[in-house]
C-alpha positions as CSV (number, residue, x, y, z in Angstrom):
1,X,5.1,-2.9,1.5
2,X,8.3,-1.4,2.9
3,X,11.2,-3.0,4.1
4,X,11.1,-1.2,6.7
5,X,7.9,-0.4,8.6
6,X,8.4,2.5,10.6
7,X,7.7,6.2,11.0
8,X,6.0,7.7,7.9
9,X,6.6,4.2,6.1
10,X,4.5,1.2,7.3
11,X,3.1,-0.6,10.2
12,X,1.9,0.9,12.8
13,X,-0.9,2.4,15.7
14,X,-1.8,5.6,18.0
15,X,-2.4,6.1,21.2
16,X,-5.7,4.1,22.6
17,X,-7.5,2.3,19.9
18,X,-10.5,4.6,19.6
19,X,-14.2,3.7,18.7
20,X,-14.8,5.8,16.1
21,X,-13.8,7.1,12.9
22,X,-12.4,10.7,12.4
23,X,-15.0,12.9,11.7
24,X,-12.9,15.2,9.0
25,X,-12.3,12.6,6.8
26,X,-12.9,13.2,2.7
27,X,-13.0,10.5,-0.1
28,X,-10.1,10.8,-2.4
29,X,-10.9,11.7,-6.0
30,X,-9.1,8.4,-6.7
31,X,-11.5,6.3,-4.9
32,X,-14.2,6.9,-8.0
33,X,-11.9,4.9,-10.0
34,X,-12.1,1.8,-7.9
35,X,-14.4,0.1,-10.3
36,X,-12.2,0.4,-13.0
37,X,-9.5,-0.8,-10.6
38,X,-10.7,-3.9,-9.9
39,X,-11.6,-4.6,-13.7
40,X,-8.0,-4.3,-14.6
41,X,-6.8,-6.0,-12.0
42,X,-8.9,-9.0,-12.9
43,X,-8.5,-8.8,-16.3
44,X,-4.6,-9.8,-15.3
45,X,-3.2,-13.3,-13.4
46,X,-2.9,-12.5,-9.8
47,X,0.8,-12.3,-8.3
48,X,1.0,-15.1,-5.4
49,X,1.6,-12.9,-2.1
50,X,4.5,-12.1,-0.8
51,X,5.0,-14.0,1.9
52,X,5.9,-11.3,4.6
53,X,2.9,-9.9,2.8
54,X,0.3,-12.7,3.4
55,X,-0.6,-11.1,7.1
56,X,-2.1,-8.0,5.2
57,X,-3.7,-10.0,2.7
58,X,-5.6,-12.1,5.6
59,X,-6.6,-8.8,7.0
60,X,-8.1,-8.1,3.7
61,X,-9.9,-11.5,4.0
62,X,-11.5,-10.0,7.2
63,X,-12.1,-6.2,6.3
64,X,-13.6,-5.7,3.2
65,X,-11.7,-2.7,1.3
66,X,-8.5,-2.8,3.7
67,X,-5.9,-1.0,2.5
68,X,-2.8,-1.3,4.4
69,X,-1.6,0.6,7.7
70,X,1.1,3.0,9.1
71,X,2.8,4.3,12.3
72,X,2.8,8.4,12.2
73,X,5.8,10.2,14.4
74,X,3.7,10.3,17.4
75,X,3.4,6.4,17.4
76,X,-0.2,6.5,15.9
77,X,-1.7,3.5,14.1
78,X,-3.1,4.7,10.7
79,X,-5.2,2.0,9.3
80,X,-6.3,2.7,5.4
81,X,-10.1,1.3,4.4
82,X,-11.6,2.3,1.4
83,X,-14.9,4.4,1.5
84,X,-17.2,1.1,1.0
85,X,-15.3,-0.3,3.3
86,X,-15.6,-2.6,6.4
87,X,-14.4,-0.1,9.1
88,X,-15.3,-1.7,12.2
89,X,-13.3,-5.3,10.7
90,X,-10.3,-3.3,9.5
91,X,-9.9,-1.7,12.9
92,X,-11.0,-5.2,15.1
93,X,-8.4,-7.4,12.8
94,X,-5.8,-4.8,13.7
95,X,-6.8,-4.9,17.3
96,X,-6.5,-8.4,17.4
97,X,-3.0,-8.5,15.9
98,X,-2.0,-5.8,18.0
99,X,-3.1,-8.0,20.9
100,X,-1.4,-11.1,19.1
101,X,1.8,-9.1,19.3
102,X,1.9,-9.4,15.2
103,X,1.7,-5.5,15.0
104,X,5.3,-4.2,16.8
105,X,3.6,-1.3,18.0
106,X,6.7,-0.4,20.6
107,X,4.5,0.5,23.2
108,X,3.1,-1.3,26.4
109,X,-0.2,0.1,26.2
110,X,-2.6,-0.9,23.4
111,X,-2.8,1.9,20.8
112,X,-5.3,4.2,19.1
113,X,-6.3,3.1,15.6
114,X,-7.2,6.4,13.1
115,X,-9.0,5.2,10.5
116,X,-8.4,6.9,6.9
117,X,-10.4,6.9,3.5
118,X,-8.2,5.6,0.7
119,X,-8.9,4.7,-2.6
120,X,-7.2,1.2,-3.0
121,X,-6.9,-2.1,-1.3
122,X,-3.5,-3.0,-0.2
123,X,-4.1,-6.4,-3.0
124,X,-5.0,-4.0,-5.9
125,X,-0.9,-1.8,-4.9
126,X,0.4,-5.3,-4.2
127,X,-1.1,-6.8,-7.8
128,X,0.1,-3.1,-9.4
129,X,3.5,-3.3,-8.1
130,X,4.0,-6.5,-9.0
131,X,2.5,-5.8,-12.4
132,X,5.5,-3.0,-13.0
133,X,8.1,-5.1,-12.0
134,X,7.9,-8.1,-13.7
135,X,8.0,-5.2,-16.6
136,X,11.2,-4.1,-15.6
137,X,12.8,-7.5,-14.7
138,X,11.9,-8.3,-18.0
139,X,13.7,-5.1,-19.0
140,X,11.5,-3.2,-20.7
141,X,11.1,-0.4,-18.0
142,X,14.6,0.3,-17.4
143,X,13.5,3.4,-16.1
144,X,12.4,1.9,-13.0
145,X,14.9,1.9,-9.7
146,X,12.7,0.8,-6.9
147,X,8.9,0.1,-6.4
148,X,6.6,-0.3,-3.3
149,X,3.3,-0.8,-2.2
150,X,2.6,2.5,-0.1
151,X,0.7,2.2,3.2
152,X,2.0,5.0,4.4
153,X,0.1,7.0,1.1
154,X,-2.2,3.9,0.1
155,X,-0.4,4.5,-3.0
156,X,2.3,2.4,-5.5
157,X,5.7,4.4,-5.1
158,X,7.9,4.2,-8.4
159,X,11.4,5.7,-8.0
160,X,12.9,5.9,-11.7
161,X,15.0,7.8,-13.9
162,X,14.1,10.2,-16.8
163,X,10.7,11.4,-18.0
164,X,7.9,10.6,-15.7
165,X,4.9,11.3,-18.1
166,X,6.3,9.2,-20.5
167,X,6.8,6.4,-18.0
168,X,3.5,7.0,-16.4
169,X,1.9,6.6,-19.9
170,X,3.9,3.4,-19.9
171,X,2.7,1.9,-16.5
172,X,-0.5,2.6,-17.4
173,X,-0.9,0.6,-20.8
174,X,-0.3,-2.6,-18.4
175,X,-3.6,-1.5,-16.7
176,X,-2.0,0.2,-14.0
177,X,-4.3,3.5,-12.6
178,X,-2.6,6.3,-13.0
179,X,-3.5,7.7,-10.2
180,X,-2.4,4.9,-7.6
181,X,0.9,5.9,-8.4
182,X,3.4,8.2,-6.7
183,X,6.3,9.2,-8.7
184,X,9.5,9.8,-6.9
185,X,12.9,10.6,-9.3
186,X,15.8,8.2,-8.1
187,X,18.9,9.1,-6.1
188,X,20.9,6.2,-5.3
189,X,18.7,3.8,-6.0
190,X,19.5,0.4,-8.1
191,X,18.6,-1.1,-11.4
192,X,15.1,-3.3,-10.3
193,X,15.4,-4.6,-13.6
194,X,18.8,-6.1,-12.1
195,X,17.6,-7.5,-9.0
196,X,15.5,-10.3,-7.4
197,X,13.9,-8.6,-5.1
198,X,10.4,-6.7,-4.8
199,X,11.5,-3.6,-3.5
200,X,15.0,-1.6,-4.7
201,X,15.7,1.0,-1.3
């Protein structure tokens, strides 16, 4: 997740929290791989959540396939569910926390929701991310300079430094699909394997 959850990062709603789904929505290539996605992750010990994390994990709890959410420039709530998905959970948990007040939405009237096919859950980019740091805590990915769990792409972001193929052939020996990452070369970003935290900005 980002540090920062606002437009084109995470968090977020539309306009009037609709009833249905959009209509030109396509499954992602990436989603056939979900079976092999949840293989490696469980072949691996879970990561404990994060604890500013643990609200999107609960919404997991209630929406089978959840995948994270986002706020687009307009103020739209994106909400990411996997195409075997439980739509109608994913978008009555967010409604709920919208309600709640536990989704800043900045606006007084209660949002749309869009809902979007993705191919991952926001636990299996939480697990990944997690995966590829301890990796370069440990220092063996120096490469890396900051990591986060997507929403607004339902995709891992790496940030690093020299060859991506060779890294990507890297992150994917831990059991890391390749294809859940987005690879973004660094400009001003820190060492992760030099800091404590889960995300380098």
């Amino acid at each position: 997740m980002t540090t920062s959850r606002g437009v084109g990062v995470s968090v977020g709603i539309c306009a009037v929290l609709l009833g249905a789904c959009r209509d030109d929505l396509t499954v992602p290539a990436a989603a056939t791989a979900r079976t092999t996605a949840d293989a490696v992750t469980g072949s691996r010990p879970k990561h404990a959540p994060r604890s500013d994390e643990a609200p999107l994990h609960d919404m997991e709890k209630l929406a089978l396939g959840f995948g994270g959410y986002f706020l687009d420039q307009a103020g739209g709530l994106h909400v990411w569910v996997t195409s075997n998905g439980n739509v109608e959970g994913a978008r009555s948990a967010v409604r709920t926390r919208v309600r709640d007040e536990r989704i800043a939405t900045g606006r007084r009237n209660e949002p749309a929701v869009t809902i979007e096919v993705g191919a991952y859950t926001f636990s299996q980019l939480a697990e990944w991310r997690d995966i590829i740091f301890d990796e370069a805590q440990a220092g063996r990915l120096t490469q890396i300079r900051g990591l986060d769990a997507d929403e607004a792409t339902n995709r891992v972001l790496v940030e690093h430094t020299g060859s991506e193929s060779d890294l990507r052939r890297t992150i994917a020996a831990l059991g890391v699909i390749p294809e859940a990452l987005t690879m973004r070369p660094a400009v001003g970003a820190r060492d992760v394997s030099r800091s404590s935290a889960l995300f380098a900005p």
